[in-house]
LUMTISE-371831 format. One record per residue: x, y, z of N, C-alpha, C, O in turn; residue in three letters; residue number from 1. Coordinates in nm, 2 decimals, padded with zeros to 4 digits. Example, Ala and Ser with C-alpha at 12.3 -4.5 7.8 and 13.67 -1.06 7.14 Angstrom:
% LUMTISE-371831
((01.32,-00.57,00.78),(01.23,-00.45,00.78),(01.32,-00.33,00.78),(01.42,-00.33,00.85),"ALA",1)
((01.28,-00.22,00.71),(01.37,-00.11,00.71),(01.29,00.00,00.79),(01.34,00.11,00.80),"SER",2)
//
This chain:
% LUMTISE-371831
((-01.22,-02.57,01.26),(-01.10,-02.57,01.35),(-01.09,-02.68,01.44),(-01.00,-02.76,01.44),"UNK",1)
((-01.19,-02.69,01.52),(-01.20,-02.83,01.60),(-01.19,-02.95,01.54),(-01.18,-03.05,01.62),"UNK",2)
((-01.21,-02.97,01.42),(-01.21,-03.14,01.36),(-01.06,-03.13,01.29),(-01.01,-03.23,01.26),"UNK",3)
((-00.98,-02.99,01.24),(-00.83,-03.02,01.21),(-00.77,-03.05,01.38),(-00.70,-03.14,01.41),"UNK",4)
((-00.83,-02.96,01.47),(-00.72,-03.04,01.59),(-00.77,-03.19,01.62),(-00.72,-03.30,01.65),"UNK",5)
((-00.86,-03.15,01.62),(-00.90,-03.37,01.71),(-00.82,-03.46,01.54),(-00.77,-03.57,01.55),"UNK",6)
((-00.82,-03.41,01.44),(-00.72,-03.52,01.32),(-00.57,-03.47,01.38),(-00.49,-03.56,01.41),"UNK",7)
((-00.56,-03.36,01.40),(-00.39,-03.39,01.44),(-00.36,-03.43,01.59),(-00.25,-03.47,01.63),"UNK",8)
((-00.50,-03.44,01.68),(-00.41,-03.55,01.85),(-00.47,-03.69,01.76),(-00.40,-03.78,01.80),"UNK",9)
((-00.57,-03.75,01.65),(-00.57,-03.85,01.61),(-00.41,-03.94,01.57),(-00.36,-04.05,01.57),"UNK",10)
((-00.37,-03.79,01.52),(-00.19,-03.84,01.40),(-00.13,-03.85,01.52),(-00.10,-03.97,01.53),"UNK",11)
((-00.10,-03.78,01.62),(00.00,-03.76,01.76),(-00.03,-03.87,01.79),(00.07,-03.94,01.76),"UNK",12)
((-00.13,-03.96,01.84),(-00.18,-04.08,01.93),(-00.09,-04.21,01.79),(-00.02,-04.31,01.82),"UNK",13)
((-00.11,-04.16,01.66),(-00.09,-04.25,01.58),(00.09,-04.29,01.56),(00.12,-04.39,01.49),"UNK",14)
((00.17,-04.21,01.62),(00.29,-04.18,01.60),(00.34,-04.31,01.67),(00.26,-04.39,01.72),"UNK",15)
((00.50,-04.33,01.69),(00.58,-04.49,01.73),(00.58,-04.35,01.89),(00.61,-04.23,01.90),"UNK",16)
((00.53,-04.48,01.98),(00.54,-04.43,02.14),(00.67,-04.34,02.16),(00.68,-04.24,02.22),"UNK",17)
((00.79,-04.42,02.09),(00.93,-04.40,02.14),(00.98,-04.26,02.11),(01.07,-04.22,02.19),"UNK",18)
((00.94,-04.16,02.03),(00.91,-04.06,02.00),(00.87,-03.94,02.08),(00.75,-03.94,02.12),"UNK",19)
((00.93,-03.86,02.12),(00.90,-03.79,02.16),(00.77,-03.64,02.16),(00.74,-03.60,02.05),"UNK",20)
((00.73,-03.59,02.25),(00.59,-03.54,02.23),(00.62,-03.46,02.08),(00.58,-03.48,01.97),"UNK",21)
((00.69,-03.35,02.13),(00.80,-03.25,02.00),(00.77,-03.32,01.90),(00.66,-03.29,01.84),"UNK",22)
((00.86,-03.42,01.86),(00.85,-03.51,01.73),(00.75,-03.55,01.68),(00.73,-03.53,01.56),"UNK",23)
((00.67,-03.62,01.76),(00.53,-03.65,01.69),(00.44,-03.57,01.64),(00.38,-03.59,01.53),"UNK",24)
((00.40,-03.45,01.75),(00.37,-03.31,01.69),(00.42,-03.28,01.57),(00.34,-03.27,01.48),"UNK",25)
((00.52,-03.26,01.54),(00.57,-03.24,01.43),(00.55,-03.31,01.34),(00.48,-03.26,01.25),"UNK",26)
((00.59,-03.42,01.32),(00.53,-03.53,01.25),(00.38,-03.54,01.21),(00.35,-03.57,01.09),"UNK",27)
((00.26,-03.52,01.31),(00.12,-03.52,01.28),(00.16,-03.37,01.22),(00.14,-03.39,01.10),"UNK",28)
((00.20,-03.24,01.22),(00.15,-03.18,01.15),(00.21,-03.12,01.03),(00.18,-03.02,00.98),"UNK",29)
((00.34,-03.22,00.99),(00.40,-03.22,00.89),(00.29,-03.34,00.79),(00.31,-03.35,00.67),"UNK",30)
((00.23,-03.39,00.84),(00.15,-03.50,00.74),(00.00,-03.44,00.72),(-00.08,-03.49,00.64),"UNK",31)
((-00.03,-03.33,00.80),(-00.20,-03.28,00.81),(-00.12,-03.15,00.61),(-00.16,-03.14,00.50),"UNK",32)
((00.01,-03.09,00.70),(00.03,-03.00,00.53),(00.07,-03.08,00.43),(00.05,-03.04,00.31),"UNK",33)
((00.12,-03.19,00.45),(00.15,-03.27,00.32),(00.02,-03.29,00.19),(00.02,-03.28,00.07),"UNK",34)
((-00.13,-03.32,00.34),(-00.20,-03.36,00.29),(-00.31,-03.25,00.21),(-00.38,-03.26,00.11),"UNK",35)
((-00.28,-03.13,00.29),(-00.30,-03.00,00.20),(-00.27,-02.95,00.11),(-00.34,-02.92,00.02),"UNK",36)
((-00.14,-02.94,00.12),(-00.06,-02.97,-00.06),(-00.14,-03.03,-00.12),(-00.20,-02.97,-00.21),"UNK",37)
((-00.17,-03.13,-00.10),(-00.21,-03.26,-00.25),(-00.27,-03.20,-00.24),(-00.28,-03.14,-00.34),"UNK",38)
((-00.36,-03.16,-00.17),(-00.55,-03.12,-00.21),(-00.52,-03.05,-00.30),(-00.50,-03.08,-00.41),"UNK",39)
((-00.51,-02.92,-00.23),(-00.43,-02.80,-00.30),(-00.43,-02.81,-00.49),(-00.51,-02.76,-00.57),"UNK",40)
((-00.30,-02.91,-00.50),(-00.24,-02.92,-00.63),(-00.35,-03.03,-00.74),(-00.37,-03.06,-00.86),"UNK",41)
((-00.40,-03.07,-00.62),(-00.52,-03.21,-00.71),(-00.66,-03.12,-00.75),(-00.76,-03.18,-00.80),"UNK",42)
((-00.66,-02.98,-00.72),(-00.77,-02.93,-00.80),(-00.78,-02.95,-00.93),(-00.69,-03.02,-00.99),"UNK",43)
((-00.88,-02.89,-00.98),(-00.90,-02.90,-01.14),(-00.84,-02.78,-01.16),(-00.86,-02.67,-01.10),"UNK",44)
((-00.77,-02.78,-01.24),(-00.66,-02.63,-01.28),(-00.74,-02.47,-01.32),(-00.70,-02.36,-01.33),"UNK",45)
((-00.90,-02.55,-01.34),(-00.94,-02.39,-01.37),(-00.96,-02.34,-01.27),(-00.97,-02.21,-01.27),"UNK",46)
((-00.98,-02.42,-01.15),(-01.01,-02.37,-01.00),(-00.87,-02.36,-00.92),(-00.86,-02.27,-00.83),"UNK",47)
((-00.78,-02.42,-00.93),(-00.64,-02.38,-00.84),(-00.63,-02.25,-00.93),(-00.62,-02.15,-00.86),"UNK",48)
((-00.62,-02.22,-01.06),(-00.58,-02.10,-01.09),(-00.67,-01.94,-01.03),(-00.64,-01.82,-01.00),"UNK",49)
((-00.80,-02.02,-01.01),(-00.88,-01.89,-00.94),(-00.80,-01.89,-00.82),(-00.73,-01.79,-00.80),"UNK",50)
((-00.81,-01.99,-00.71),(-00.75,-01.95,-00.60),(-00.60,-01.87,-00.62),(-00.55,-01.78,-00.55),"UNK",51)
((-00.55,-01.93,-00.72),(-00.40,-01.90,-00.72),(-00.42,-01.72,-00.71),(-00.38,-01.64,-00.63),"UNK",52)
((-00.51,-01.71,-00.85),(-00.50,-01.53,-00.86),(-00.58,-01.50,-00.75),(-00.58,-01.37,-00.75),"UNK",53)
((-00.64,-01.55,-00.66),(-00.73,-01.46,-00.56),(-00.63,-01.39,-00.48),(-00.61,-01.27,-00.46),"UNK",54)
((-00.55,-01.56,-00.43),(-00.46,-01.50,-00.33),(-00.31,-01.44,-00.33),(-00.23,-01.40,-00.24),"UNK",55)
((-00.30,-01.45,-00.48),(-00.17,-01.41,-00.56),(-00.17,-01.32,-00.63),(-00.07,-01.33,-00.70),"UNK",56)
((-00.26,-01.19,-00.67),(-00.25,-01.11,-00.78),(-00.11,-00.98,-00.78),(-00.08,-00.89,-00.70),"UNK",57)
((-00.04,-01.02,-00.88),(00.11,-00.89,-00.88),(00.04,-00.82,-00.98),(-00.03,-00.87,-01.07),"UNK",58)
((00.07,-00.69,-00.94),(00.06,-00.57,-01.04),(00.20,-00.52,-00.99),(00.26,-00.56,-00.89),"UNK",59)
((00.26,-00.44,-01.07),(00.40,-00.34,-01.06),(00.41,-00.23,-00.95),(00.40,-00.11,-00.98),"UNK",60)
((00.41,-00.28,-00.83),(00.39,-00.17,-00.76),(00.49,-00.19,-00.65),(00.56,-00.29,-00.64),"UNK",61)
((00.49,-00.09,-00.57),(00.59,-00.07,-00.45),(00.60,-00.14,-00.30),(00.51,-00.11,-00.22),"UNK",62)
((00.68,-00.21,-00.25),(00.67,-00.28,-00.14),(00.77,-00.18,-00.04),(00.89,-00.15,-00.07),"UNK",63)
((00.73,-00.14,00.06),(00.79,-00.08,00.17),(00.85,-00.21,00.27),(00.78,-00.27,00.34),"UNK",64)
((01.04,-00.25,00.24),(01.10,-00.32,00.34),(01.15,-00.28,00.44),(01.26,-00.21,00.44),"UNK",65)
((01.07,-00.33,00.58),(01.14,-00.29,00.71),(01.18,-00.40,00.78),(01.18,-00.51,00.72),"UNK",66)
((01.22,-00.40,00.92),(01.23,-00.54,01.00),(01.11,-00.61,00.96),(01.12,-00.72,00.91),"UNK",67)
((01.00,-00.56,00.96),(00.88,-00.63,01.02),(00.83,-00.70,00.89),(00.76,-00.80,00.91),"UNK",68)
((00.87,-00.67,00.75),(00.81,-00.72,00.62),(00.81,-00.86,00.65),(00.87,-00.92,00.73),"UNK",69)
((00.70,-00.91,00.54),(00.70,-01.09,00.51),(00.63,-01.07,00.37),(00.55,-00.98,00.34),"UNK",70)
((00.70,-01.19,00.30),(00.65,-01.19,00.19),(00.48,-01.19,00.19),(00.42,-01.19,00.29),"UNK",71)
((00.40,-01.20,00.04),(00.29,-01.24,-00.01),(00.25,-01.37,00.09),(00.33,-01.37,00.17),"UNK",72)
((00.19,-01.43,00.10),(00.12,-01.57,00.17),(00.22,-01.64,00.09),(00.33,-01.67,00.13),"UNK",73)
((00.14,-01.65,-00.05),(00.19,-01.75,-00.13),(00.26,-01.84,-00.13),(00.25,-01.96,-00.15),"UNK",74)
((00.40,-01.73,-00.09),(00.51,-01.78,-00.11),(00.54,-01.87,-00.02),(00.62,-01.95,-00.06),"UNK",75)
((00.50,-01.90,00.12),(00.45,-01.98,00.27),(00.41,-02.11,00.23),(00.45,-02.21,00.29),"UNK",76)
((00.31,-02.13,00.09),(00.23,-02.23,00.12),(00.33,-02.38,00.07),(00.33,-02.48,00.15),"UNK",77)
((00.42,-02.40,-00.07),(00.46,-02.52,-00.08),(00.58,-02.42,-00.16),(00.59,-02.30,-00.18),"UNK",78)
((00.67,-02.58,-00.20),(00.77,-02.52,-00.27),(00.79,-02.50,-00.43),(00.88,-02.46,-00.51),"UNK",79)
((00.66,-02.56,-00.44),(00.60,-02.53,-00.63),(00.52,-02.41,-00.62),(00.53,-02.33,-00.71),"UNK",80)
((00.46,-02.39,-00.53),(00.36,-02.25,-00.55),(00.49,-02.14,-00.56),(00.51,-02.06,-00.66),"UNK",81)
((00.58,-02.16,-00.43),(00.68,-02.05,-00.45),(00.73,-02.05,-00.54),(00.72,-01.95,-00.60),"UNK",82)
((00.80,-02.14,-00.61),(00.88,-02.13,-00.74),(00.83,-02.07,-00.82),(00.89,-02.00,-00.90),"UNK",83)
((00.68,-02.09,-00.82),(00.58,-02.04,-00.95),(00.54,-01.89,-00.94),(00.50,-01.82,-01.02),"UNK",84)
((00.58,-01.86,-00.81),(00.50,-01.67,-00.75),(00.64,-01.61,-00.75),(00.65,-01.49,-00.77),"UNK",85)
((00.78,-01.70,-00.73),(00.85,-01.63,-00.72),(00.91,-01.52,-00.83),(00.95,-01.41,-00.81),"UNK",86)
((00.90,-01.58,-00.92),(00.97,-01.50,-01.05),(00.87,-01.35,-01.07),(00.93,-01.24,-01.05),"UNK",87)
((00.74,-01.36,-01.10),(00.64,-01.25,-01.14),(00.67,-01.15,-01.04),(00.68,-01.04,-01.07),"UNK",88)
((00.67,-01.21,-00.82),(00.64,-01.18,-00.74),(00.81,-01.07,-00.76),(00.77,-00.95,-00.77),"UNK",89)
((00.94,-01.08,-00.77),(00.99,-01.04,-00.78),(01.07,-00.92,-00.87),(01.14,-00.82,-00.85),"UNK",90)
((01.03,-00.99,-01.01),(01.04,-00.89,-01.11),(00.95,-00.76,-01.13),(00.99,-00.65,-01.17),"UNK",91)
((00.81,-00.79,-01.08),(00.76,-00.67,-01.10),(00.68,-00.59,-00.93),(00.57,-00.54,-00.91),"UNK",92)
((00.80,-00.61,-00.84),(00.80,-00.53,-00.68),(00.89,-00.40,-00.73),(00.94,-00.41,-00.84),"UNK",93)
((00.91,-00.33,-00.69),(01.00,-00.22,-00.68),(00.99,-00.23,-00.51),(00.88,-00.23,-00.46),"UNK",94)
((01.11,-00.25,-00.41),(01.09,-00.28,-00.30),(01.18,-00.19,-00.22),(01.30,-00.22,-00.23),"UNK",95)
((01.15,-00.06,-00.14),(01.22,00.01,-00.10),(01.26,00.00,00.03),(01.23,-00.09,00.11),"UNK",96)
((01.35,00.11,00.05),(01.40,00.10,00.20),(01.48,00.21,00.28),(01.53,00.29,00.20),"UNK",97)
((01.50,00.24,00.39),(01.47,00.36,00.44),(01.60,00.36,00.41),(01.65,00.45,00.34),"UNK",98)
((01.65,00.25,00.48),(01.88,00.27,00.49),(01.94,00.17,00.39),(01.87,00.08,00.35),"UNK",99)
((02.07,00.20,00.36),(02.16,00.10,00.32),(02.14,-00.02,00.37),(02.08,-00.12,00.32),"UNK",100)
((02.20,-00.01,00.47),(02.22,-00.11,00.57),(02.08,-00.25,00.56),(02.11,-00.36,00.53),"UNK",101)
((01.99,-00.20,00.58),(01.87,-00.25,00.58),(01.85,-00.32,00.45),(01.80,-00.43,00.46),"UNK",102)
((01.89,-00.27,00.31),(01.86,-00.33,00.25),(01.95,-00.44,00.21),(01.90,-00.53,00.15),"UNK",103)
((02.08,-00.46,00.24),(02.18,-00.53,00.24),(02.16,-00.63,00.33),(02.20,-00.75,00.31),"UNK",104)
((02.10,-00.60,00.43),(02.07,-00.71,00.53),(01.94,-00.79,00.48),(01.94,-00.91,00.50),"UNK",105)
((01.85,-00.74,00.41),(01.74,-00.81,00.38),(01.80,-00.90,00.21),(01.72,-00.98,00.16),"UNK",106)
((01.91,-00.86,00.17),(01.94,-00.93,00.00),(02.02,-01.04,00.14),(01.97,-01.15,00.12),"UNK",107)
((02.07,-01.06,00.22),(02.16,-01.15,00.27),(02.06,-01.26,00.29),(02.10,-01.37,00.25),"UNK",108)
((01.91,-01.23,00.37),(01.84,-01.30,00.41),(01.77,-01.42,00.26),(01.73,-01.53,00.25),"UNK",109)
((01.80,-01.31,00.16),(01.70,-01.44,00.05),(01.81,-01.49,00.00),(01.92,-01.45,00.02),"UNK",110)
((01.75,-01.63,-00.10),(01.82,-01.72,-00.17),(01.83,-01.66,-00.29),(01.77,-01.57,-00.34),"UNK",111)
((01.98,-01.75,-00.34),(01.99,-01.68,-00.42),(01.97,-01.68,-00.55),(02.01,-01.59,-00.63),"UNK",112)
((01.87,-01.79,-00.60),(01.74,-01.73,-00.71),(01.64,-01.64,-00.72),(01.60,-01.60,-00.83),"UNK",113)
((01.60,-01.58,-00.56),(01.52,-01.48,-00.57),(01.60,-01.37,-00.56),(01.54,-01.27,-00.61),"UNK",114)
((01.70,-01.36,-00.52),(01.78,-01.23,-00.54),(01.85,-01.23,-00.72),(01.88,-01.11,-00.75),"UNK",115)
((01.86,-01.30,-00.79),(01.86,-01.29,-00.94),(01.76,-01.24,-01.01),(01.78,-01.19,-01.12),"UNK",116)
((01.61,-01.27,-00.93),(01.53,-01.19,-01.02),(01.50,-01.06,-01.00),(01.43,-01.00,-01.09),"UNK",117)
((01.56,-00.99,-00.84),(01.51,-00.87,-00.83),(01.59,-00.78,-00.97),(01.70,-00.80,-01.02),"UNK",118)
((01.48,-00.64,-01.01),(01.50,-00.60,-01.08),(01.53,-00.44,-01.05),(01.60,-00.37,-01.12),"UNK",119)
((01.45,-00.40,-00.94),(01.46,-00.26,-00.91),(01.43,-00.21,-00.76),(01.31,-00.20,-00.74),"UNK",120)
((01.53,-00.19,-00.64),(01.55,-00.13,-00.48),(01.55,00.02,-00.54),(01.59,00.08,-00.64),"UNK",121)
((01.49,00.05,-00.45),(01.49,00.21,-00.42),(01.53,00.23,-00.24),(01.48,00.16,-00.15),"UNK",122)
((01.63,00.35,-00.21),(01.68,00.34,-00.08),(01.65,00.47,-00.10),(01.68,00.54,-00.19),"UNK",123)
((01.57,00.51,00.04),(01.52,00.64,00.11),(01.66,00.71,00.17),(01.68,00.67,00.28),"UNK",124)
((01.77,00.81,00.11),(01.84,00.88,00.22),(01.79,00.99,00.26),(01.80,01.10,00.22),"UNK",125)
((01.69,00.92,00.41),(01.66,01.05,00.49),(01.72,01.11,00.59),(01.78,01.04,00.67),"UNK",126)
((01.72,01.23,00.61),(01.80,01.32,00.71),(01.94,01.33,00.64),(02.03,01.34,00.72),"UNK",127)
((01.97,01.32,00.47),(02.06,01.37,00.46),(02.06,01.45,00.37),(01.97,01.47,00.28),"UNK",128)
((02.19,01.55,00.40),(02.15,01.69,00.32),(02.19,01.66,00.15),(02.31,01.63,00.14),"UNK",129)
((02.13,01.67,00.06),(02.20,01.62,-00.05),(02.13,01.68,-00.19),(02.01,01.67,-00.22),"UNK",130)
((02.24,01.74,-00.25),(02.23,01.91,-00.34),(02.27,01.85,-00.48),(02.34,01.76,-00.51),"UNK",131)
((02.21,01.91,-00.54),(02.23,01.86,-00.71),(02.36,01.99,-00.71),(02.39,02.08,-00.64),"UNK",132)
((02.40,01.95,-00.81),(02.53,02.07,-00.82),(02.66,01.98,-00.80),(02.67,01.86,-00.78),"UNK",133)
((02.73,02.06,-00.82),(02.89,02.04,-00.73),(02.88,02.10,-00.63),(02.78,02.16,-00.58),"UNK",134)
((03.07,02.04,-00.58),(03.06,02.07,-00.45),(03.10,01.97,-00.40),(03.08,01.86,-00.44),"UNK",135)
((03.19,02.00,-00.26),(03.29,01.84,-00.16),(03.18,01.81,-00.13),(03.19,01.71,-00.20),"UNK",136)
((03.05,01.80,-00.08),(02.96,01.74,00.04),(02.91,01.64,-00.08),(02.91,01.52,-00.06),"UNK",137)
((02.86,01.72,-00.25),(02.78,01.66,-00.31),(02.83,01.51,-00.33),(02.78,01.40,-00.31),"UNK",138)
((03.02,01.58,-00.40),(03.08,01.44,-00.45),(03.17,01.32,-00.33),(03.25,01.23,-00.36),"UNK",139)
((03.11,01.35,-00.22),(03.12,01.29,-00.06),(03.02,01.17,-00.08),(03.04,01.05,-00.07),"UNK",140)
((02.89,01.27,-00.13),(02.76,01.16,-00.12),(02.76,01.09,-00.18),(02.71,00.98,-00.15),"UNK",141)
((02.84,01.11,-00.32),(02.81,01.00,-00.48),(02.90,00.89,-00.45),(02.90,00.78,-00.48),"UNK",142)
((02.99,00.98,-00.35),(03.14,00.83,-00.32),(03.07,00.76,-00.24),(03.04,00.65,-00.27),"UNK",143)
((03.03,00.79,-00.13),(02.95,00.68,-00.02),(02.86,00.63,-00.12),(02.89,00.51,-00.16),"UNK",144)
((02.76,00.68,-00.18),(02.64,00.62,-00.23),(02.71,00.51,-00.33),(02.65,00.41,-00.37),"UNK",145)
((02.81,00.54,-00.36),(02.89,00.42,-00.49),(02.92,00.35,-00.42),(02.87,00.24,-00.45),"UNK",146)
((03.01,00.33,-00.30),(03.07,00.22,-00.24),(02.96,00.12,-00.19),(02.97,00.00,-00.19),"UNK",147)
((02.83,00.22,-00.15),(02.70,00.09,-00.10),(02.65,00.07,-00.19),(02.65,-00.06,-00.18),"UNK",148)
((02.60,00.10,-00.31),(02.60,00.03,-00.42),(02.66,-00.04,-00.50),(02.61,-00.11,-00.58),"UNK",149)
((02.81,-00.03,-00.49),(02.87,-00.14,-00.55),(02.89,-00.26,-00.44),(02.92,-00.37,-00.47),"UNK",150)
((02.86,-00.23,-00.30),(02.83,-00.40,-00.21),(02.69,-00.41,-00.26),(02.67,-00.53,-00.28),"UNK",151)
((02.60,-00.36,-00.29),(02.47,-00.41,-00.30),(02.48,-00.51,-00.40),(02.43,-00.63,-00.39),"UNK",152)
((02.58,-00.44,-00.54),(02.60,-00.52,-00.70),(02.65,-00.69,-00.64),(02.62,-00.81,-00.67),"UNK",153)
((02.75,-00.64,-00.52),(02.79,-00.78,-00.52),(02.72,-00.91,-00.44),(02.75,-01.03,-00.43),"UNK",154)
((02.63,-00.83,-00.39),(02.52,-00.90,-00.32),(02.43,-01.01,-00.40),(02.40,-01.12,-00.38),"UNK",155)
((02.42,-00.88,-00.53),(02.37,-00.93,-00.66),(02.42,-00.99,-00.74),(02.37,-00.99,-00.85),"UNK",156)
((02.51,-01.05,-00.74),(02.65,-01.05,-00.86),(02.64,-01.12,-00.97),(02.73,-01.15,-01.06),"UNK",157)
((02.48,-01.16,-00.96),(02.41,-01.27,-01.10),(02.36,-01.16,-01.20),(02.35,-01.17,-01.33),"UNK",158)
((02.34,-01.00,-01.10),(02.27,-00.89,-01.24),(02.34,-00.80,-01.27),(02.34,-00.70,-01.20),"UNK",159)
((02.39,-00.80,-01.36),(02.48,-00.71,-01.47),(02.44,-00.57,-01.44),(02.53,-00.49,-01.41),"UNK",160)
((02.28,-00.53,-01.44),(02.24,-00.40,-01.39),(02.14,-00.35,-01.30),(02.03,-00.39,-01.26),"UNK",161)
((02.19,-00.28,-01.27),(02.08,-00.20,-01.15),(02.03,-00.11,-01.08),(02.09,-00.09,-00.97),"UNK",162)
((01.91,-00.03,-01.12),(01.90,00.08,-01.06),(01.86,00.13,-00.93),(01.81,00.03,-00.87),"UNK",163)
((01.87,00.26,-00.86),(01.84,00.29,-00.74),(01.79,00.40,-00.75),(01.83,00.49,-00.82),"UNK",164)
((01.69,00.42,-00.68),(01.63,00.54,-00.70),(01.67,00.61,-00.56),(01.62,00.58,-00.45),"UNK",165)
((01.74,00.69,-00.57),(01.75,00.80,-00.42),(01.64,00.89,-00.41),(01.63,00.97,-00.49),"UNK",166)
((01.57,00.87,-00.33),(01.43,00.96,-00.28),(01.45,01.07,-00.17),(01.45,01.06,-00.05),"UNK",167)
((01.49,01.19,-00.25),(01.50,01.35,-00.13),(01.44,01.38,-00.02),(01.42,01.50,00.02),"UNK",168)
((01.41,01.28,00.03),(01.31,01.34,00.17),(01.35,01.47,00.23),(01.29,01.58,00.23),"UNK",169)
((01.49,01.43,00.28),(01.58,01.56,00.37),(01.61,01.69,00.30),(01.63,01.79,00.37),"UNK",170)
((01.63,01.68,00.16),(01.67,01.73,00.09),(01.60,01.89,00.07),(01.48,01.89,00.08),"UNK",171)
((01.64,01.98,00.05),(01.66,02.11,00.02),(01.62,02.12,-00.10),(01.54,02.21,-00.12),"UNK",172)
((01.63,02.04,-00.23),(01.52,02.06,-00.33),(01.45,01.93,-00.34),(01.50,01.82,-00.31),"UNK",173)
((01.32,01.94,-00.40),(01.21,01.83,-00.42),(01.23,01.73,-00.52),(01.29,01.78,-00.62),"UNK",174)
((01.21,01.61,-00.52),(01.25,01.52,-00.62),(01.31,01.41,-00.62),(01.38,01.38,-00.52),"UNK",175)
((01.31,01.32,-00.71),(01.38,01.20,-00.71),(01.52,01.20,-00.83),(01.51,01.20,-00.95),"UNK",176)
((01.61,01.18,-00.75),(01.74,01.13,-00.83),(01.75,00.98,-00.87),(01.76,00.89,-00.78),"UNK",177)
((01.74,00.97,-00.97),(01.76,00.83,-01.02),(01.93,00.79,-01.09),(01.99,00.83,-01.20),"UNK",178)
((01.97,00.71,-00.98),(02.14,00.70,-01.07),(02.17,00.52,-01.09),(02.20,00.46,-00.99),"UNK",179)
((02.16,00.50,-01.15),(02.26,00.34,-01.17),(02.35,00.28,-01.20),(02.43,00.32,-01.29),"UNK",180)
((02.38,00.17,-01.13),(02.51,00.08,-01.13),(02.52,-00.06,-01.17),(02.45,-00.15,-01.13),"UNK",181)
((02.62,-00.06,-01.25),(02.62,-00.15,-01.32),(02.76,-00.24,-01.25),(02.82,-00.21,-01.15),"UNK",182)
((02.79,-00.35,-01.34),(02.88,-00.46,-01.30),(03.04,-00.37,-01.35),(03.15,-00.41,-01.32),"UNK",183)
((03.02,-00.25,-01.43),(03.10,-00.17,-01.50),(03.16,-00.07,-01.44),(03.17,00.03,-01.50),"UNK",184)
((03.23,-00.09,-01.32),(03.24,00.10,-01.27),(03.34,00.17,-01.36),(03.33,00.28,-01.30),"UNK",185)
((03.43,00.20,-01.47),(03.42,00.28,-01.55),(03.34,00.31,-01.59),(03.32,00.43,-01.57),"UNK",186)
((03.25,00.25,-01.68),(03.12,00.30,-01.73),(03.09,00.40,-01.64),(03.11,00.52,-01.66),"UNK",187)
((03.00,00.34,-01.48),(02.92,00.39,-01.45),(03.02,00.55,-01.41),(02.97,00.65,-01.48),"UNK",188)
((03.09,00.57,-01.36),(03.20,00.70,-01.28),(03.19,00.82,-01.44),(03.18,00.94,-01.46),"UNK",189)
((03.22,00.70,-01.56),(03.20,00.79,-01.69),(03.06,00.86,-01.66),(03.09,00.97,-01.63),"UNK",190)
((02.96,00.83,-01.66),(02.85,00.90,-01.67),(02.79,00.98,-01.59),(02.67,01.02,-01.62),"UNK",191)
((02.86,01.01,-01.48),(02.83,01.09,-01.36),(02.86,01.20,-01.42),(02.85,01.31,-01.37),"UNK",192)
//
């Protein structure tokens, strides 16, 4: 820790006087990660791939999105590592979330290659009362839950299809409803 800061006041001292502290800072420590990168990428490939899988392993499993989420590391370190984590990193997340709202705000925040690869959100409606059957309240719900799903589709508007898993927390019976929407809403309204 002490010999990366005395190399970055070495870079700071090294910068054009006329520059400001901010700038040079910046500067020494945009050239200390430059030089990380290279290391990084100038391994011997059997060894960048160990680090890669140490610090990178995806299995198919579930990410809980709230304010507070951040991606994997990985995706932080350069912009070939992310290109390379992003595809696996996103196709095989199932990444849920409590509200609508929330999840719409977090598709706004990414680019929009990583939003082409997501494959599968799941949205938590908790505290709402919601009954398999008929019934006005039931077909209340399917109308709201269509209209935020078809802004989600358009969020998405690179993927033809997409499912949502509604998870019963609140609900009066046990279980998960699984319904999907497609780029089709005839289709989808047919199969309700």
């Amino acid at each position: 820790m002490q010999e990366s800061s005395s190399r970055l006041l070495e870079r700071i001292h090294a910068c054009p006087k006329h520059a400001s502290l901010r700038e040079r800072f910046a500067a020494a420590q945009e050239a200390i990660n430059a030089e990380f990168r290279q290391r990084v990428h100038n391994l011997a490939p059997e060894l960048y791939d160990m680090i890669y899988d140490y610090t990178f392993k995806i299995h198919r499993h579930t990410t809980f999105v709230d304010l507070l989420y951040r991606p994997p590391s990985i995706m932080a370190v350069d912009r070939r590592s992310r290109m390379a984590a992003r595809k696996t990193y996103y196709l095989n997340t199932i990444f849920t979330f409590d509200h609508q709202d929330l999840c719409k705000m977090w598709l706004k925040r990414l680019d929009s290659r990583s939003r082409r690869q997501i494959r599968c959100l799941r949205i938590s409606l908790e505290n709402t009362v919601y009954r398999r059957g008929c019934g006005w309240r039931y077909l209340e719900t399917v109308r709201d839950l269509d209209l935020e799903c078809r802004h989600i589709m358009r969020e998405l508007d690179e993927m033809a299809f997409l499912t949502v898993h509604l998870l019963e927390v609140g609900a009066k019976l046990p279980g998960d409803t699984e319904m999907s929407w497609s780029s089709n809403p005839a289709r989808d309204w047919a199969e309700i």
